[in-house]
Every structure is written in C-alpha cells, then in structure tokens.
Residue frames as qw, qx, qy, qz and C-alpha x, y, z in Angstrom:
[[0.519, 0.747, -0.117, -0.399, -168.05, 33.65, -78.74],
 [0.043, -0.452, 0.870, 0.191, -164.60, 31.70, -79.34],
 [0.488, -0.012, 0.818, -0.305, -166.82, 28.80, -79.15],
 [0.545, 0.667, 0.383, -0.334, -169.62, 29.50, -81.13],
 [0.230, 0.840, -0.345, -0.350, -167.06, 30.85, -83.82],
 [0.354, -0.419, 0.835, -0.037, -165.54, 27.34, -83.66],
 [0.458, 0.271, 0.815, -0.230, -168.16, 25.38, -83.84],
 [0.324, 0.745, 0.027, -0.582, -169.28, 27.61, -87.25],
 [0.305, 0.610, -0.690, -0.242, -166.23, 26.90, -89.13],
 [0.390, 0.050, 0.919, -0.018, -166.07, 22.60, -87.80],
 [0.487, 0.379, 0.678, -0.400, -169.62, 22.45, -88.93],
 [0.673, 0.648, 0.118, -0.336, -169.12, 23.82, -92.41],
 [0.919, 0.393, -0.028, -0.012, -165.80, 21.70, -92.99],
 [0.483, 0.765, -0.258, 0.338, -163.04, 23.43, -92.00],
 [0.805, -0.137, -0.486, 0.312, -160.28, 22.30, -89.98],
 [0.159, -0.837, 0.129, -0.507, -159.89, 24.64, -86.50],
 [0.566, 0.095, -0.627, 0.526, -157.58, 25.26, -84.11],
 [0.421, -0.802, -0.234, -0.353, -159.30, 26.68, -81.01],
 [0.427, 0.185, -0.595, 0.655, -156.66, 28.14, -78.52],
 [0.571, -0.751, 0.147, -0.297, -157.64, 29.37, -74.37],
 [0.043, 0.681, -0.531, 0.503, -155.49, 30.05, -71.78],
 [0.269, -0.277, 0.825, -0.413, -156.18, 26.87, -69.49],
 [0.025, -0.251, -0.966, -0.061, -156.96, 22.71, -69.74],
 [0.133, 0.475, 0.717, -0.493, -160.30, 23.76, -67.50],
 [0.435, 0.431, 0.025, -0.790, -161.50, 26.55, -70.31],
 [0.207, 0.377, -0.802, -0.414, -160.55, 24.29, -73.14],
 [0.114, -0.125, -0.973, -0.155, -162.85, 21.58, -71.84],
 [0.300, 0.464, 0.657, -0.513, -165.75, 23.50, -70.99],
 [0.212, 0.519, -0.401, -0.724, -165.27, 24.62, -74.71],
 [0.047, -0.236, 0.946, 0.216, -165.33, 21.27, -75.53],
 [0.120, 0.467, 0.825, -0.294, -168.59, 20.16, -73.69],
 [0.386, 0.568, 0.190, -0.701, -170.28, 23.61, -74.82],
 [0.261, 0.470, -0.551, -0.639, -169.59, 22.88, -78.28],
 [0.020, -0.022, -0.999, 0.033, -171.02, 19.10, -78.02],
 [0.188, 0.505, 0.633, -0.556, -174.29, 20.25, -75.98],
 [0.314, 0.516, 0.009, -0.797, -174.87, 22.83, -78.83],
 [0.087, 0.016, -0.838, -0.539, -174.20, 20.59, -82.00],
 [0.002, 0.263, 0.964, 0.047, -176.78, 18.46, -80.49],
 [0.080, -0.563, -0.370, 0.734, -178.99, 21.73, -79.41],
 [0.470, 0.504, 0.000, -0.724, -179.56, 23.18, -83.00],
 [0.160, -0.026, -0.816, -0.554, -179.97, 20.64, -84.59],
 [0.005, -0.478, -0.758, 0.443, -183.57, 20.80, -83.02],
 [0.007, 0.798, 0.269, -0.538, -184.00, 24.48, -83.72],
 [0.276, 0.649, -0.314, -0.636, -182.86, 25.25, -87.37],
 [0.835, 0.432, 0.158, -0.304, -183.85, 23.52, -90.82],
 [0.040, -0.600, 0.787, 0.137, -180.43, 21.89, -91.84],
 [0.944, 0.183, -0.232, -0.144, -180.85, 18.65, -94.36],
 [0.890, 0.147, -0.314, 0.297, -177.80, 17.12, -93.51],
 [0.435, -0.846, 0.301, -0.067, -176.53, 18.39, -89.75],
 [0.390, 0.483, -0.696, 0.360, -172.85, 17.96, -89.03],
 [0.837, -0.471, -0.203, 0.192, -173.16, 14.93, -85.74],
 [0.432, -0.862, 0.259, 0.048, -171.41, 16.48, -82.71],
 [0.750, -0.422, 0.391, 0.328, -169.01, 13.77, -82.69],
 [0.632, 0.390, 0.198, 0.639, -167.70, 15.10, -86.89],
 [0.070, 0.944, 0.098, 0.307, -167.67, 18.50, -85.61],
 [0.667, -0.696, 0.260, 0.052, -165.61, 17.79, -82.60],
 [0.864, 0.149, 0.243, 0.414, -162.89, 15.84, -85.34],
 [0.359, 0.745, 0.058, 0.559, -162.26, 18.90, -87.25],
 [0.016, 0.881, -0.106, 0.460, -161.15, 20.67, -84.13],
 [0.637, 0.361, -0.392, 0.557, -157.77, 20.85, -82.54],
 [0.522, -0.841, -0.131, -0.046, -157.42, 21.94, -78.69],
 [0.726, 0.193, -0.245, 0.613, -154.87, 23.79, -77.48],
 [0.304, -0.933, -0.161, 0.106, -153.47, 26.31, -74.93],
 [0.296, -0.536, 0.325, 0.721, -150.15, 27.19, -77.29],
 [0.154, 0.879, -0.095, -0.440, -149.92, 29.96, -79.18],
 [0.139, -0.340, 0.781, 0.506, -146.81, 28.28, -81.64],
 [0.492, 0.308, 0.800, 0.152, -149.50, 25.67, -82.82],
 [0.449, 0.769, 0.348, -0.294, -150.66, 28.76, -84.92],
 [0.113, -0.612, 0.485, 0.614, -147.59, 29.40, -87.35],
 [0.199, 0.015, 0.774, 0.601, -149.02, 27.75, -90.06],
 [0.272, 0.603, 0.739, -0.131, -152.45, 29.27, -89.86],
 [0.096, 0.312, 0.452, 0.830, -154.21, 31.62, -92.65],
 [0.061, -0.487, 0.023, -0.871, -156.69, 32.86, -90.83],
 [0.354, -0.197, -0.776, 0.483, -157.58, 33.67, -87.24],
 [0.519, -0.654, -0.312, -0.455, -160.54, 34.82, -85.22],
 [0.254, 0.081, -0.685, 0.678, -159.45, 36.48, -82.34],
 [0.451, -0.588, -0.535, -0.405, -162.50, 36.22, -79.83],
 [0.464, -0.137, -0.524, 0.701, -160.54, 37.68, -76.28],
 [0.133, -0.700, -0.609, 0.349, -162.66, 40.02, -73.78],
 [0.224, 0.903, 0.089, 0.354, -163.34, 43.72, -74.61],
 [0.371, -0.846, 0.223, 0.311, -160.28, 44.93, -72.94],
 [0.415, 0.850, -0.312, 0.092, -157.76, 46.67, -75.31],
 [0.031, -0.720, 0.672, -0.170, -154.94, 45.46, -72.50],
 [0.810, 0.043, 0.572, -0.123, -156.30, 42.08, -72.74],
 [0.829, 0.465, 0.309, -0.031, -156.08, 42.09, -76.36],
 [0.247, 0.844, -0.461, -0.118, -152.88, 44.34, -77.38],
 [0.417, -0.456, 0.786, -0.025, -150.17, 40.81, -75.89],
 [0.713, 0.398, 0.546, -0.189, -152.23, 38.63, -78.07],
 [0.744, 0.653, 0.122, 0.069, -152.33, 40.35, -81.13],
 [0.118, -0.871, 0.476, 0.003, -148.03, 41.07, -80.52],
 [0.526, -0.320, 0.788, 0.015, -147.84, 37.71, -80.01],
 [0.647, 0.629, 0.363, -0.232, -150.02, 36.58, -83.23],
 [0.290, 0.912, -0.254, -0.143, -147.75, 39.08, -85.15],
 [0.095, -0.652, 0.752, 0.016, -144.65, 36.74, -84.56],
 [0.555, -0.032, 0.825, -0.101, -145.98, 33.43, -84.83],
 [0.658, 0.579, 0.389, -0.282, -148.19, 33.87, -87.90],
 [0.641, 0.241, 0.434, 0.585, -147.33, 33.53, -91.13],
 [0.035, 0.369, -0.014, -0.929, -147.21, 37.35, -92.77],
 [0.286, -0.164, -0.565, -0.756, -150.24, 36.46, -95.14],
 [0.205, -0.391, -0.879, 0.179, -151.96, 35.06, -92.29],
 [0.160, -0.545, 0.018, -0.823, -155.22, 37.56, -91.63],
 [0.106, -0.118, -0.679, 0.717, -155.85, 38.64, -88.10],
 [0.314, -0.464, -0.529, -0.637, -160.19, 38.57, -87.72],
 [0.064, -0.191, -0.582, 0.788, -160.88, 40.72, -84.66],
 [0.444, -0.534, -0.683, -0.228, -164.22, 39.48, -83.22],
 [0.299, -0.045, -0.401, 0.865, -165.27, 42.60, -81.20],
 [0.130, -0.672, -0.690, 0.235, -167.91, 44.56, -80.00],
 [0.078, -0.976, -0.067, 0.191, -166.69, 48.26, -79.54],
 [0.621, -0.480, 0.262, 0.562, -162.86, 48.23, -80.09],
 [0.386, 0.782, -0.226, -0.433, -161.43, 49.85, -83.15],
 [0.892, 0.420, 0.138, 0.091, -160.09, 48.04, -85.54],
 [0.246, 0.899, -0.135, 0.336, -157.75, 50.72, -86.70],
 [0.277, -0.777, 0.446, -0.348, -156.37, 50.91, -83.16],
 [0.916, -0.072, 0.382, 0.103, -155.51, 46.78, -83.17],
 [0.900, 0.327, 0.132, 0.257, -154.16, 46.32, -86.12],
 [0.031, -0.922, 0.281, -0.264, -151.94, 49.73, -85.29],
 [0.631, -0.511, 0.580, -0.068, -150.11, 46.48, -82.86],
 [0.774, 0.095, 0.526, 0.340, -148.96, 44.15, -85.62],
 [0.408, -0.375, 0.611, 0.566, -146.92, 44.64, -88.76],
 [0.104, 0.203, 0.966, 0.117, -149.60, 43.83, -90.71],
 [0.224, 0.391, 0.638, -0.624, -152.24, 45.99, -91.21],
 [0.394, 0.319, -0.550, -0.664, -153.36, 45.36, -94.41],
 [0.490, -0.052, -0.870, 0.001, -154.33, 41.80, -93.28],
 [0.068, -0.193, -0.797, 0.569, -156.11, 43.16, -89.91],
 [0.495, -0.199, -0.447, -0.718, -160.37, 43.37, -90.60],
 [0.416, 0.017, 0.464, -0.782, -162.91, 43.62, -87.97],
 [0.459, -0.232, -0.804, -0.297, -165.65, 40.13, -88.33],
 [0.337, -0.107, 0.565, -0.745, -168.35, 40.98, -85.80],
 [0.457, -0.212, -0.797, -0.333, -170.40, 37.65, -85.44],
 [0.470, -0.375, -0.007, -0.799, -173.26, 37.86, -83.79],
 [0.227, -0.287, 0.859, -0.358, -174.38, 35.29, -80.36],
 [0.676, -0.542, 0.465, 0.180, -175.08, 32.64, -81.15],
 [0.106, 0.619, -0.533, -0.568, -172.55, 32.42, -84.29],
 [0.211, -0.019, 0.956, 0.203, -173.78, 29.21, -85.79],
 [0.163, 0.667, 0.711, -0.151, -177.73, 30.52, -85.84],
 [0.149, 0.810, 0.139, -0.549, -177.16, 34.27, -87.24],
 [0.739, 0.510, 0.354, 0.261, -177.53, 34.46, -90.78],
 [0.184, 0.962, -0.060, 0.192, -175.66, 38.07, -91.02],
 [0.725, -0.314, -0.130, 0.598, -172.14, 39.24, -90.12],
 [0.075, 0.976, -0.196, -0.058, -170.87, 43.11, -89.70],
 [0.800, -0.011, 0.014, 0.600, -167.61, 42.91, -91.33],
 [0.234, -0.943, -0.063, 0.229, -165.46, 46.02, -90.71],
 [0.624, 0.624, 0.018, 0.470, -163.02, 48.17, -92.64],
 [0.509, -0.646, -0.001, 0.569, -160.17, 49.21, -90.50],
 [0.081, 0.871, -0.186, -0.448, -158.20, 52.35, -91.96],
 [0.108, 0.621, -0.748, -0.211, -155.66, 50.30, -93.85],
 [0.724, 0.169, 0.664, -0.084, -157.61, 46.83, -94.43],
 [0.073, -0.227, 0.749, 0.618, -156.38, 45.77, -98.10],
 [0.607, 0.161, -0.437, -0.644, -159.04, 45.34, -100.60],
 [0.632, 0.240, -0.736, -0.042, -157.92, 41.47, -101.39],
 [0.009, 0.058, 0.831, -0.553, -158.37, 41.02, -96.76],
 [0.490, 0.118, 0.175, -0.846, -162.00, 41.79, -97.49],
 [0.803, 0.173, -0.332, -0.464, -162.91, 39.49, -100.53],
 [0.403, 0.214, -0.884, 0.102, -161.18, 36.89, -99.00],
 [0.177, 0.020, 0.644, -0.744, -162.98, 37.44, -95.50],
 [0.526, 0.283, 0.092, -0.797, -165.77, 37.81, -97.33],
 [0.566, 0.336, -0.678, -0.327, -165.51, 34.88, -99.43],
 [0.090, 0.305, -0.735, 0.598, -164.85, 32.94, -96.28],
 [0.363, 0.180, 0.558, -0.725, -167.89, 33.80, -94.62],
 [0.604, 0.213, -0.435, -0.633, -169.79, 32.42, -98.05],
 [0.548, 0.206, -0.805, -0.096, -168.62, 29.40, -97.68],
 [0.081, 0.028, 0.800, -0.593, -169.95, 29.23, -93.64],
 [0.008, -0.551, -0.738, -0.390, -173.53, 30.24, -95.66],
 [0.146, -0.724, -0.245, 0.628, -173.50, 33.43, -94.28],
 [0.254, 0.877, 0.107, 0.394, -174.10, 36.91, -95.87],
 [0.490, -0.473, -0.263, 0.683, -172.00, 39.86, -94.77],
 [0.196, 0.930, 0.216, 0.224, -171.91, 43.63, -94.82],
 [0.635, 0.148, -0.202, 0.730, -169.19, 45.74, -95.20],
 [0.135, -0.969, -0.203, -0.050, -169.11, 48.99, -92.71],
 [0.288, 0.626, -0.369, 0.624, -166.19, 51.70, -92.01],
 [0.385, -0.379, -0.645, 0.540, -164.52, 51.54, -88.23],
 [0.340, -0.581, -0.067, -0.737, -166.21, 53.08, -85.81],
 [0.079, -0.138, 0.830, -0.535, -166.00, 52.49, -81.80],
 [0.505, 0.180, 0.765, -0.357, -169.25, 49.87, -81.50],
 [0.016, 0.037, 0.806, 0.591, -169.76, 50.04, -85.56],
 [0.406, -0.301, -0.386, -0.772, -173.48, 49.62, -86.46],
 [0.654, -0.265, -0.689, -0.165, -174.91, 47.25, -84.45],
 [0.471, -0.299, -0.546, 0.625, -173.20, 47.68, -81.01],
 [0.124, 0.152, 0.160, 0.967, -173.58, 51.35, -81.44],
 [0.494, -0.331, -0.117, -0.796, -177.32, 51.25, -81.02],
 [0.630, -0.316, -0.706, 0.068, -177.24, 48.21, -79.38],
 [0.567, -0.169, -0.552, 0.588, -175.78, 49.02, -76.38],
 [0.111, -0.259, -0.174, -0.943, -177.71, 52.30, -76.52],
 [0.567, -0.362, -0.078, -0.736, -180.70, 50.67, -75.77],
 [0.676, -0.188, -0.673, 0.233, -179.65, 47.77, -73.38],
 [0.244, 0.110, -0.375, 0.887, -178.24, 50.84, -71.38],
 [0.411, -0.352, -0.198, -0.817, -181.59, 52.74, -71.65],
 [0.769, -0.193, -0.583, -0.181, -183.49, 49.45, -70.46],
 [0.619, -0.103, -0.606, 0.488, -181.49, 48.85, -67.76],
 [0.052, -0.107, 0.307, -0.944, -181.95, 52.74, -66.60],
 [0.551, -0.272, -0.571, -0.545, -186.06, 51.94, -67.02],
 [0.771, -0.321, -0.469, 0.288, -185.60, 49.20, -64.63],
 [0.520, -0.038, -0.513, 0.682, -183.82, 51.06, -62.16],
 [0.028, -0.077, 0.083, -0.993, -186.06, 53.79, -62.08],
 [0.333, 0.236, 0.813, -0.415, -188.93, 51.41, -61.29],
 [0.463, 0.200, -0.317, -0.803, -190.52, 52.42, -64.95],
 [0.960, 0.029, -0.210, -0.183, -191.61, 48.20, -65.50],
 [0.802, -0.363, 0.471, -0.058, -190.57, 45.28, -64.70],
 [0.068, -0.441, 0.747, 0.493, -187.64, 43.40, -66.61],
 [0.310, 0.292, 0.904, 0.038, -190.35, 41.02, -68.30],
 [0.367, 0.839, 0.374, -0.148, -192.73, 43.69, -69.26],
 [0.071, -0.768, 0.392, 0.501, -189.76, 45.72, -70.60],
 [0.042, -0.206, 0.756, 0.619, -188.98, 43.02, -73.29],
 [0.245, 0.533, 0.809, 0.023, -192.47, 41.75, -74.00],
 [0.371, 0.843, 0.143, -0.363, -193.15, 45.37, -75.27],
 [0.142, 0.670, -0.564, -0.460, -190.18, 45.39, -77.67],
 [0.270, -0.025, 0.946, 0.178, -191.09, 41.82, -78.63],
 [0.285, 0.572, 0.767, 0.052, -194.89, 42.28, -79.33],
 [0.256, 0.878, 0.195, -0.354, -194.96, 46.07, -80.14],
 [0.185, 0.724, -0.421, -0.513, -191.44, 46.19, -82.68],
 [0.929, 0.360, -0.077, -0.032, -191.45, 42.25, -83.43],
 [0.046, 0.607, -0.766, 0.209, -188.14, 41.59, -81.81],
 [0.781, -0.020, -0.624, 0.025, -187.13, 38.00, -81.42],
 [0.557, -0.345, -0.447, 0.609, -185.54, 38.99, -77.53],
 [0.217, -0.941, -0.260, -0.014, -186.23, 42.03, -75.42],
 [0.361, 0.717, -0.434, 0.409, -182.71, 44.02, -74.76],
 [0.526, -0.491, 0.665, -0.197, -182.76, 42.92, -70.82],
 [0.956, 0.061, 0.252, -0.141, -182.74, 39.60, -72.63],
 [0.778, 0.551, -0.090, 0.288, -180.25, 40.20, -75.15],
 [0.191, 0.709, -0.584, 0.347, -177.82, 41.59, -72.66],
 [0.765, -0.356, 0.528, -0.095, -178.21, 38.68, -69.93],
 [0.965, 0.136, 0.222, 0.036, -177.43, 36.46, -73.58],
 [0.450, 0.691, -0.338, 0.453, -173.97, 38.71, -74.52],
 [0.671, -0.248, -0.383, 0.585, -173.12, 39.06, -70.73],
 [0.187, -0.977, -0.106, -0.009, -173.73, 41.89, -68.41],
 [0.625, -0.582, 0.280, 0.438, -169.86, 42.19, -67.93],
 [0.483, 0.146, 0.455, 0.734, -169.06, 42.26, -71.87],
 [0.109, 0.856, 0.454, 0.222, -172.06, 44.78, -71.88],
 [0.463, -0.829, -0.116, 0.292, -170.19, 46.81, -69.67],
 [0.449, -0.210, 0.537, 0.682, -166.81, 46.59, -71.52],
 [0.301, 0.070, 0.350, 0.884, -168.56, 48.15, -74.22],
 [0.061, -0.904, -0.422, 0.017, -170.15, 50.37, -72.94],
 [0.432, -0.761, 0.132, 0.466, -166.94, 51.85, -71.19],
 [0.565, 0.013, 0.530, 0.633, -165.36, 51.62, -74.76],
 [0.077, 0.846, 0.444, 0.285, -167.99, 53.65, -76.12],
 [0.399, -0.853, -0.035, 0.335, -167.82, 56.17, -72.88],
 [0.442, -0.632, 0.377, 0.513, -163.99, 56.78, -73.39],
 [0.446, 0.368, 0.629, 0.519, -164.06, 56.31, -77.72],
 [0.218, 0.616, 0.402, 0.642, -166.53, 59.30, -78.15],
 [0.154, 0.001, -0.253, 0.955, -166.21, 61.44, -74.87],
 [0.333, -0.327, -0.127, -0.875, -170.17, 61.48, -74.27],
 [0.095, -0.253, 0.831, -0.486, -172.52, 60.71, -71.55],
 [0.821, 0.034, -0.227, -0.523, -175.20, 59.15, -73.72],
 [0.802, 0.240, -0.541, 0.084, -172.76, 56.24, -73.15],
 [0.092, -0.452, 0.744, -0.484, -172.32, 56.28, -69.67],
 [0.411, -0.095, -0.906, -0.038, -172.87, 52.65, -68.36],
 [0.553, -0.577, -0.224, -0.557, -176.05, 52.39, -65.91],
 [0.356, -0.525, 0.565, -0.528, -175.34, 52.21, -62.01],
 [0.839, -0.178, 0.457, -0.235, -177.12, 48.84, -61.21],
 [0.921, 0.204, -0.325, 0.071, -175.31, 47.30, -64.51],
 [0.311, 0.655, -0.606, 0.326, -172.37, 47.95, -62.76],
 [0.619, -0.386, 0.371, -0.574, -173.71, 46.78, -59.62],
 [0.955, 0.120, 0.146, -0.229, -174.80, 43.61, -61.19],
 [0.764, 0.566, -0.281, 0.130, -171.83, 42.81, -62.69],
 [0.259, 0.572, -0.666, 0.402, -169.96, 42.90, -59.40],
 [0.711, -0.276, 0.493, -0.419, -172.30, 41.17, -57.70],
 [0.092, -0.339, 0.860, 0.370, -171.94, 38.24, -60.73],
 [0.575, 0.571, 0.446, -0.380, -175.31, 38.56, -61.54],
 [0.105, -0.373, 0.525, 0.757, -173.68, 38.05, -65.65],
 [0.687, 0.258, -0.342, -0.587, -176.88, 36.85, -67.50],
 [0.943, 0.043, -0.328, -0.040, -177.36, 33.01, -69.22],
 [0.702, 0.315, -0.600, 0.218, -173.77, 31.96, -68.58],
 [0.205, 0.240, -0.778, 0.543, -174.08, 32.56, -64.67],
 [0.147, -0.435, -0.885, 0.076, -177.72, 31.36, -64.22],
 [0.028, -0.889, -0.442, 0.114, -179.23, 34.52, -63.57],
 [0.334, 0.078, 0.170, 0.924, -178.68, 38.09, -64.72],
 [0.266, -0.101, -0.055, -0.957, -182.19, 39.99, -65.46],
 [0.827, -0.224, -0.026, -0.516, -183.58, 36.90, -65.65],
 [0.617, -0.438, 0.636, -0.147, -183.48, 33.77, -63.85],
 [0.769, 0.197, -0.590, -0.145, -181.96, 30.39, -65.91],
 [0.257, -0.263, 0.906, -0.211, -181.43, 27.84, -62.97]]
C-alpha cells in the first residue's frame, strides 16, 4: 500500500518522502513503483501519463525517520498490528512538526485508539485507500473522535488534488468497507473449505451474477491473506463476536505462505 500511496501523490506532482525499515524493502519499492508507472499506463485513460522515470524524481528514499521533521503530511501505511504501529506513531509525534497531520492508512484499526498515542489528535484522520491506490477513484476518509474540522478539509482537499473523490465516515473497527468486506472474504473462504465450489466458480458467480469487477477469493489473494487475517482478528477482538472469527484454512494458508498475488499463489495461482 506504502507504495501504491507513493506512487499516487509522485504522479500528481507532489514531492514524497517514502520511508521502510531496510535498503532491500526500499528497492523493491523502487522497482514496484517503476513496473507499475509503466503498467497503468496501458490500463487507464490518462492524456498526459506521468513517465516512470518523472515519477521516480519526485520521490525521496529513505530508511530515517528524522528526514520527516519538516513534513505536513504523512501516510502511515505499516501492517495491521496495533504493536507494530503504536512506536511509529510515538516516534512521528516527536519528529513532526505539530501541524504536521498523521494519515493512518488502515483497514480495521481505530483511529480514535492511534491518535490516543500522539499529542496531536486533532491532526490524526483515518485515509483508507483502496489496492491499487493509483486506479481507485474513491477514498473512505475517517473521523476519529477528536479529528479537527480544518484536518478533514485539508485531507480532503488533498485528495482533490490526487483527482480523487472522498467520503467522510465516523470510526468504527473496519469502517464501511472492511466491515463487510472482510465479512464476505471470510464467508468465501468458509464455502471453500466446506467443499461448497471451487475457488473459481466462487468468484465467477459474484462477478457475473452481482457485476463485481473481482470475486472476494480474488480480492483477498490481491490485499494479502495475512493482512486479511490481521483484520479479521481486529474485528474478532474490536466487537467481541464470532461472525468475525477468521476461517481455519485462512489461517492455515497464511502459515503455510500461501499470501495471494505478492507470493505467487494464494487462492489462485500467479507464477
């Protein structure tokens, strides 16, 4: 998602600093972000594409945290784990400027319960961009308990300028989208396991019978069976119910590293 979020903002002008935690992530960031430039321009109607090689100008690599003290606003894009993300946004909180807003790209987490870690919560506001973030015309922006008016229209203002729309929703562990998403990825996945169809017929009926663009075993092999999981378990432990209890084989799959696209095979096969 860091990526894709990158590559969003380069492409519609704006100068980014993309941080990860090691040389080796940083340059498969790099390459991913090349491959794609060239990749939609192919696949969406765009008079006057941004060439990989200006998109790639506009953005800074880096694996310190300091290089951000002069930045206004950040997209954090770190796994669904709360103890993954709490050091981050602690660290963030010291380095940043105090107008700087904190845009926590998430799935299931509260809002509310981030921005509770920084100084700052008036300035912390939930941007859930959708995979991949350069191709989805929508964004769920989120209203944490104590998001300031003036962190919206700016956010919002923001996201104009990327040519995106956005909508504004109240927190909520998995907000609108995830919320039912992950509802029915979960379902699916039970289906499958219970020998109901095959993972092919399973999306080809939600493709040809509701007019989905991707079946849900599709759409969770293209989020990652492992982030599915993370919010699922966020869900689970958020509202105490066992509509939201994660399906045996995802787990299964997910320790076997069966994760979807990004490890070659998940429901279905990409080698």
């Amino acid at each position: 998602m860091g990526v894709g979020v990158a590559h969003l903002f380069a492409e519609n002008g704006f100068d980014v600093t993309l941080h990860d935690i090691s040389a080796p992530a940083i340059e498969r960031a790099r390459e991913l972000i090349e491959r794609n430039a060239r990749f939609y321009c192919l696949i969406r109607p765009v008079e006057k594409p941004a060439s990989p090689e200006e998109i790639l100008s506009r953005i800074t690599f880096t694996t310190d945290l300091e290089s951000f003290k002069e930045m206004g606003f950040v997209v954090e894009n770190a796994t669904e784990r709360f103890d993954v993300k709490r050091p981050i946004y602690e660290a963030l909180d010291n380095i940043c400027p105090d107008d700087c807003i904190f845009a926590v790209n998430t799935s299931a987490i509260s809002i509310t319960r981030l921005a509770g870690l920084t100084g700052r919560p008036g300035n912390v506001v939930g941007v859930h961009f959708m995979n991949p973030a350069p191709l989805k015309p929508l964004i769920e922006v989120v209203r944490g308990v104590h998001t300031a008016t003036e962190t919206l229209e700016t956010t919002r203002g923001l996201i104009a300028r990327l040519g995106k729309d956005s909508l504004v929703v109240a927190d909520s562990p998995g907000f609108v989208t995830n919320r039912v998403l992950m509802l029915t990825i979960n379902e699916a996945i039970f289906l499958l396991s219970e020998g109901v169809a095959r993972p092919d017929e399973i999306d080809r009926l939600f493709k040809e019978c509701f007019g989905h663009k991707m079946g849900p075993l599709q759409t969770a092999d293209l989020i990652g069976l492992d982030t599915v999981l993370l919010s699922l378990e966020v869900l689970y432990e958020s509202f105490n119910d066992s509509k939201y209890r994660p399906s045996p084989l995802l787990r299964k799959m997910v320790y076997a590293g069966l994760l979807g696209e990004k490890s070659g095979r998940g429901f279905h096969n990409y080698a």
